[in-house]
N, C-alpha and C positions, 0 to 999 in steps of 0.2 A: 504493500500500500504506500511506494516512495510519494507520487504525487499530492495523494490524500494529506500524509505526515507531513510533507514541505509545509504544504498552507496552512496545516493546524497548529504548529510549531509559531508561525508568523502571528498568526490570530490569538493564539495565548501572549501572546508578548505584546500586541498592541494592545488588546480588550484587558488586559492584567487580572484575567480571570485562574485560578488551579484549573489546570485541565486532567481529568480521571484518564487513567492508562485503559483503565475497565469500560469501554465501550460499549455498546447494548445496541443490539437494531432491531426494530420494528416496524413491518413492510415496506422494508428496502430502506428503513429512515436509521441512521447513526448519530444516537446522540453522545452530546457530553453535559457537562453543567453548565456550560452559557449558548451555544449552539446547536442546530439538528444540520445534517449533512444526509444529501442522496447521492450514490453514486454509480455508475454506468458502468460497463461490464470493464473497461478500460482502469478503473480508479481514481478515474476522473469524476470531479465534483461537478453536478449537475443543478442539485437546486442546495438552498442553504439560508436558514433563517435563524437570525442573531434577534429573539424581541427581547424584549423589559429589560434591558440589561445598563441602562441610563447612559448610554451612546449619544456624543454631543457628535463625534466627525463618524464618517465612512471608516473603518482601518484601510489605508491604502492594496494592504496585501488583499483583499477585496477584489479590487481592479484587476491582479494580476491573474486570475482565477480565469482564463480566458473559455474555459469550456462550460462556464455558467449559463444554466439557463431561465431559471428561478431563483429568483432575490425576495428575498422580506426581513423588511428592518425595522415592523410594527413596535408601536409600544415604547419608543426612543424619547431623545430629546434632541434630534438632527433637525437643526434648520440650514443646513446648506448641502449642495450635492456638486461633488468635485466634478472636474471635466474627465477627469479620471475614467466615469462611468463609458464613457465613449469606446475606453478597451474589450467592452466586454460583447462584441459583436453578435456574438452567439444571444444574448438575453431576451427572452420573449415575456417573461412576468416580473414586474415590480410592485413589490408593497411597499408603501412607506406610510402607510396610516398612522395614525397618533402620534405624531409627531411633532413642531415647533415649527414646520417650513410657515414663513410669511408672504410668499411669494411662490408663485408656480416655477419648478426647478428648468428651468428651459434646456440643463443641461442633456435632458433625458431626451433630445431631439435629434443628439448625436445616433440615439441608438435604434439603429435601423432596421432592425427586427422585432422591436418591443410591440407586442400585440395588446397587454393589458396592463394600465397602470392607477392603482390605489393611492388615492390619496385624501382617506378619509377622517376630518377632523384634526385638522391642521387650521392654520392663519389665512389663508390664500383667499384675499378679495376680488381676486382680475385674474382672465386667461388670458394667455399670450395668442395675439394673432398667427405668431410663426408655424404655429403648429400645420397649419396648410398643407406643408411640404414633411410633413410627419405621416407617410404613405401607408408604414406599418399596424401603426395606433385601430382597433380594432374594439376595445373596451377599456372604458374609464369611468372610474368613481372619485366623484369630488362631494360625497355628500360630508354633512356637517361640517362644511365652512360657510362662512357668512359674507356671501357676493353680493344677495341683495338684488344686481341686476347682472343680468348677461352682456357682455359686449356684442355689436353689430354682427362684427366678425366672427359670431360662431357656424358662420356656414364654412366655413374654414374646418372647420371638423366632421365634414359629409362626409365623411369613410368610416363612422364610427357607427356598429353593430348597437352597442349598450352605453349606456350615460345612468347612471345615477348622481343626480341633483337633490335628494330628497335631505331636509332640514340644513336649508339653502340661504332661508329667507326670500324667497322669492314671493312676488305676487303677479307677475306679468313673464311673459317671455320677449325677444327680440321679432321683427315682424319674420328675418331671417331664417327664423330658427324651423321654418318649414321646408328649409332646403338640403335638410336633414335625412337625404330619401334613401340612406343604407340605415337607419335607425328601426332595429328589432325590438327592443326589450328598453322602455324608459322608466325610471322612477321618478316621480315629483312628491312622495309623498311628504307631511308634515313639511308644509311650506305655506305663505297664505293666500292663495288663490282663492277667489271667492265666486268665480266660473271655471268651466272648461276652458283653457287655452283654443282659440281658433287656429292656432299655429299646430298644434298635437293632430289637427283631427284632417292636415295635409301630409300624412307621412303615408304614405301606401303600402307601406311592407311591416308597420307595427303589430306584432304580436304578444307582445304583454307591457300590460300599462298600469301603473301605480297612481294614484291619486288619493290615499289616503289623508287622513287630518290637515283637511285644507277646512276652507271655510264656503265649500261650492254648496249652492240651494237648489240648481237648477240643475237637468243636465240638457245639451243640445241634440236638437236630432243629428248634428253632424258627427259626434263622435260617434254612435252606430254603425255609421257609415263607413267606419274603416274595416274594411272588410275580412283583413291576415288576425282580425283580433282574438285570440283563443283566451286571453287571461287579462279581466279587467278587476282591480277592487277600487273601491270609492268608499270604501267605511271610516266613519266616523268625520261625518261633514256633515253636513244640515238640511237633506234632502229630504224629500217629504211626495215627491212623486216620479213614478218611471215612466217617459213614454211610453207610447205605443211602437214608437222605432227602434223600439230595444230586439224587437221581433227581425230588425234585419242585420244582428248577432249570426250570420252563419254557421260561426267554424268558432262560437265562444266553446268553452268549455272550462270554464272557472270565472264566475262571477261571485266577487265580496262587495255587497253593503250594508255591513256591519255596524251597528251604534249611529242609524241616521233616524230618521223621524217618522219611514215609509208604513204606511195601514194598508194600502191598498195596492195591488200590481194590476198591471194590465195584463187583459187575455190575450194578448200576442205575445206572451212570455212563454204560450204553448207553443208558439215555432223553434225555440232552442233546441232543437233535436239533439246539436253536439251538448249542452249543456250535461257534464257529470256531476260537479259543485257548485250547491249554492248556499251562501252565510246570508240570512238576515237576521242574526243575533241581536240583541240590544234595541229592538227598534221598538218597543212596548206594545206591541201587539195585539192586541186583545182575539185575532183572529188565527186560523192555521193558511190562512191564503188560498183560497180555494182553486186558486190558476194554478201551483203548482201542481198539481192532479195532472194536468194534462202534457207536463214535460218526464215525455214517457222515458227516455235513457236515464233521468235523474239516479244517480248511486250516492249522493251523497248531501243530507239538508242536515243546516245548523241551525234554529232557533231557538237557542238560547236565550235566557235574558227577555221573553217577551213575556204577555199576561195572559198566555193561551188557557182555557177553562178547558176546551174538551178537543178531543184525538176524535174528528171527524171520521165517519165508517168510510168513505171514500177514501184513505192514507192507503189502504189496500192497494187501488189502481197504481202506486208506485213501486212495480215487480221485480227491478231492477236494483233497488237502494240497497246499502248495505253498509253507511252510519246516519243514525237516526239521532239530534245530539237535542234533546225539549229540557234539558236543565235549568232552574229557576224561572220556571212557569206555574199557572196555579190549576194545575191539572190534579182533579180530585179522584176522577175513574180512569181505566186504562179498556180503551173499547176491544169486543174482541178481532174487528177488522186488523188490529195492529200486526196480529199475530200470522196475517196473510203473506207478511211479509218474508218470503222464507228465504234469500238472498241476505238479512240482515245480519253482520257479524260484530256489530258496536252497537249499544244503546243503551243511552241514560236519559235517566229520569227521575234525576235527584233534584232536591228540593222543591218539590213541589207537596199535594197534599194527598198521594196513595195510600189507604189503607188498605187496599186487598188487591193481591196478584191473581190474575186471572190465573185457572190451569192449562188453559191452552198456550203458556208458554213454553210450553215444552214441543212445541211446534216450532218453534226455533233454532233447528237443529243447528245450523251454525254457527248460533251467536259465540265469539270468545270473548267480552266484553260487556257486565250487564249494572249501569250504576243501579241503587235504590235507597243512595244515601237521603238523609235529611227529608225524610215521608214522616208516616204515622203508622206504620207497619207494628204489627202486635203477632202475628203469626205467619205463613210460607208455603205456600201450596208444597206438597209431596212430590209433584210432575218437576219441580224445577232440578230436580237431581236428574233428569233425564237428558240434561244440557251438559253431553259430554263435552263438549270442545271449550266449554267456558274454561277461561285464564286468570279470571277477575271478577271475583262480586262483591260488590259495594254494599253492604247493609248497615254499616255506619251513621250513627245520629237516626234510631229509631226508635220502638216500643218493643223490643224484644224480650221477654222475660226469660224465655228459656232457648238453649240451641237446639235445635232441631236435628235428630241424630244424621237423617236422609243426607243433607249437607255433607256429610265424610264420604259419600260415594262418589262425587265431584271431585275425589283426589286431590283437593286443591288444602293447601297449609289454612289454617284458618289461624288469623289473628288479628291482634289489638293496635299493632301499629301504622297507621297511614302511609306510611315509607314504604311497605312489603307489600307483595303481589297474594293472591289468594282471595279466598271470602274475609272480607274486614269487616269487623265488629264491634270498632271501638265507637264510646258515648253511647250504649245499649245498657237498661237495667235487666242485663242477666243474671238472675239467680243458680240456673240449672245448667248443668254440672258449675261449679262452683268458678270465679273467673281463674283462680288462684289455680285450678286442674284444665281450662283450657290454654292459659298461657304456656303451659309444659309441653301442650303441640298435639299434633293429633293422635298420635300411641297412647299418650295420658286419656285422652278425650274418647276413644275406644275403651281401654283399660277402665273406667268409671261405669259405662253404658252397658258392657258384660256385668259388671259385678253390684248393679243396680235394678239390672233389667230381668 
């Protein structure tokens, strides 16, 4: 390993760290105490990340590294980057996140194979125009600095695939910024936009779009309109209704509006056919939405967080789903249409106000995931031991007096701590078997039920 030791030799002497003789690798990764090291069938160092380690400069031996092709210098206190980097020809990824730069490092424009570069949470109020002639540049993250506005000249960066912008400070974009037409994948979110950007909704090839915690009320028919869109969220903004042009969503298939103020959808939210996720969490609900019935591929509804009272019989028509997530809702019965759902493999339905589990959940053959924390549950159907593939039951914060022996045939550990996987039981006034013989695990919990029963 001569090449490898040359530069670990150099790097302990700049960074003034002990360096361990005792090496350890973990998928292909070589650590030591201040460094991780990858390296190529040659012993040559390939990728290499120095974080937290209170680094004001680059260590020049760095640069000298010429078969690098992954840098990360997160976590630092680097505000300047030598011209140095311009050695490292080969470089296709740089991090430099949390860091001290106050200035965008122009030096990285030497480097003509760099495809992605981080630089999140640093000082940087202004991009450089030069970038232009930055061919390579491919994906960039400048989220959490505070620029405020964009310069003119960010058409200057049309070769960029991904942009994250998000908690930017921004509330406007450049008129420019729509000549952005290699842009896949943007994030705006937590920024203060208080609409849609008309500049986002000319990008033709965008497929996933962030726009979370902004402060938008409206949405445009224009942004429907972008047609590559498979992944949009807008939660937690202040909308209150969805067009009807949300229907010309072709190719969505992840939609979040999460924590907005939405009651009603429109029935062209049945044209989503791609549609497999959808979050309307938080939005106080009082209803189950009765449009989603008719987005027949749906696999996966979150409403959470809303005042839903009843699990309409129609939840059935959704044959495909398979997490069903109505936590903190005030859902008193659980209908037996739920249980039609026999693709379901998650579902909770905790905190709301169940007292009694139907027995047809045992109709559920695949669920491995079943909350029922924070109910009014006093007893437990016998059917639910028939749920062999469950991995996790929630029965925590109930009315349970006694364990129910059925429950051991679920092979699952049963205990008291929130942290462990199993049926959990903890904040239950259990009397039977005693808590003090169920914390000893399930042999004890067996061991009691023979020689009581």
């Amino acid at each position: 390993m001569l090449t490898f030791d040359k530069y670990i030799t150099k790097l302990e002497k700049e960074i003034g760290k002990t360096f361990k003789n005792s090496k350890f690798n973990i998928d292909g990764w070589v650590f030591d105490d201040f460094a991780r090291f990858q390296l190529n069938e040659h012993n040559e160092i390939i990728k290499l990340k120095i974080t937290d380690t209170g680094l004001t400069d680059i260590p020049e031996t760095v640069f000298e590294i010429e078969s690098l092709e992954e840098l990360s210098l997160e976590s630092n206190n680097i505000c300047i980057l030598s011209e140095g980097i311009k050695k490292l020809t080969k470089l296709r990824f740089l991090n430099l996140a949390y860091n001290n730069f106050e200035v965008f490092p122009n030096e990285v424009l030497h480097c003509e194979n760099l495809e992605t570069l981080i630089l999140t949470e640093n000082k940087i109020k202004k991009l450089p125009c030069e970038i232009k002639d930055f061919e390579s540049l491919l994906e960039l993250n400048l989220s959490r600095n505070n620029f405020g506005l964009l310069p003119e000249c960010i058409e200057n960066y049309s070769r960029l695939s991904y942009l994250n912008l998000s908690q930017c400070g921004l509330s406007s974009l450049p008129e420019n910024f729509k000549d952005l037409k290699n842009l896949q994948e943007l994030d705006l979110s937590n920024n203060f936009f208080t609409e849609v950007p008309d500049e986002i909704c000319e990008l033709p090839i965008l497929y996933r779009l962030y726009l979370s915690g902004n402060k938008i009320s409206k949405i445009k028919d224009e942004l429907f309109n972008i047609s590559k869109l498979e992944f949009l969220n807008m939660g937690f903004n202040q909308i209150s209704d969805i067009p009807a042009s949300v229907g010309n969503l072709h190719q969505i298939r992840t939609l979040v509006l999460d924590y907005n103020h939405i009651k009603n959808l429109p029935d062209e939210i049945a044209l989503l056919t791609t549609l497999r996720k959808l979050d309307l969490s938080g939005n106080q609900s009082e209803q189950f939405y009765p449009e989603i019935f008719g987005i027949i591929n749906l696999q996966e509804l979150n409403l959470i967080g809303n005042k839903i009272r009843k699990i309409p019989s129609r939840v059935g028509e959704l044959q495909l789903l398979r997490v069903l997530l109505l936590m903190d809702n005030e859902i008193s019965e659980i209908s037996d249409e739920l249980f039609n759902l026999q693709e379901l493999i998650h579902l909770e339905l905790g905190m709301n106000y169940i007292s009694e589990i139907p027995e047809k959940i045992n109709k559920l053959v695949h669920l491995e995931t079943l909350s029922l924390s924070n109910n009014n549950l006093r007893v437990l159907p016998v059917e639910i031991a028939d749920l062999q593939n469950l991995k996790d039951l929630d029965l925590s914060n109930n009315s349970l007096e006694f364990l129910p022996v059925f429950l051991l045939n679920l092979n699952l550990p049963i205990n008291f701590d929130a942290d462990e996987d199993g049926v959990l039981l903890q904040n239950n006034p259990i009397g039977y078997p005693p808590i003090s013989v169920i914390k000893k695990g399930n042999k004890a919990i067996k061991k009691f039920f023979r020689k009581n029963n």
